[in-house]
N, C-alpha and C positions, 0 to 999 in steps of 0.2 A: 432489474437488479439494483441492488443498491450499493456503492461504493464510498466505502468511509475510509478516509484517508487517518494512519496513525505516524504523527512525529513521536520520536523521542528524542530529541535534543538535550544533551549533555545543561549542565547546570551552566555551563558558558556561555552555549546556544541559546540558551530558554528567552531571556531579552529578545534577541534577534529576529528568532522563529516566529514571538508574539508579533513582535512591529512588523515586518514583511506579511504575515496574513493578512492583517490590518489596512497594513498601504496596502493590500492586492484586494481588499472588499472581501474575503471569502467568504461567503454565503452559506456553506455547506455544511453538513454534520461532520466531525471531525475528533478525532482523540488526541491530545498530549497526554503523554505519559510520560509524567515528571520524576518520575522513579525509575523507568526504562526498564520495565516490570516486562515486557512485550517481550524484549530480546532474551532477557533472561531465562523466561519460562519458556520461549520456543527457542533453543540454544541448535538447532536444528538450521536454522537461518543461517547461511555464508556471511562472511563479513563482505563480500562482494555487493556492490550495491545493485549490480545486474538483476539480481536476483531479490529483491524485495521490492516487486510488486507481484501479488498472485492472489488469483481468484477463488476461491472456493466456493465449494456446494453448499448445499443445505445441512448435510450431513458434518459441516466446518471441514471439511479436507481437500484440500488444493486438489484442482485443475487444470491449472495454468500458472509456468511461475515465469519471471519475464516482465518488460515495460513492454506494452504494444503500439507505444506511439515511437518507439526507437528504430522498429523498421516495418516495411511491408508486410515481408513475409512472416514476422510474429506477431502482426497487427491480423495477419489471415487465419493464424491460428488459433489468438486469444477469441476470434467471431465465431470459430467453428466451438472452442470450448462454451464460450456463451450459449449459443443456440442450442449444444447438447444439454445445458443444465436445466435448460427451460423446458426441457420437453417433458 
């Protein structure tokens, strides 16, 4: 699977967000989205931040919504969503 992390950082943030990835090395694929184009078009999304990370399928539609490194038992659930997309 592949996980591509998206900020949208507010025009205050945007500085910020760049330096802290920077000093963090990150290595990875990634989106800003300096327009916050993201939230807008899935207005679906809680302003709760619980809830913005989630996994989807193949098909783009969530699986799993939740951080799973916040606890155990959503860390067991987010494996079992994994394992069923793969199949």
């Amino acid at each position: 699977f592949k996980v591509i992390p998206i900020f949208s950082p507010s025009q205050e943030e945007y500085d910020t967000t760049v330096e802290q990835l920077i000093m963090l090395n990150f290595k990875y694929p990634l989106y800003i989205d300096t327009f916050r184009d993201f939230g807008r078009l899935n207005d679906c999304i809680p302003e709760d931040r619980r809830f913005h990370c989630f996994l989807i399928n193949g098909e783009g539609k969530p699986v799993f919504i939740g951080n799973p490194i916040a606890s155990e038992a959503l860390k067991t659930v987010f494996l079992k969503a994994l394992r069923d997309i793969s199949r």
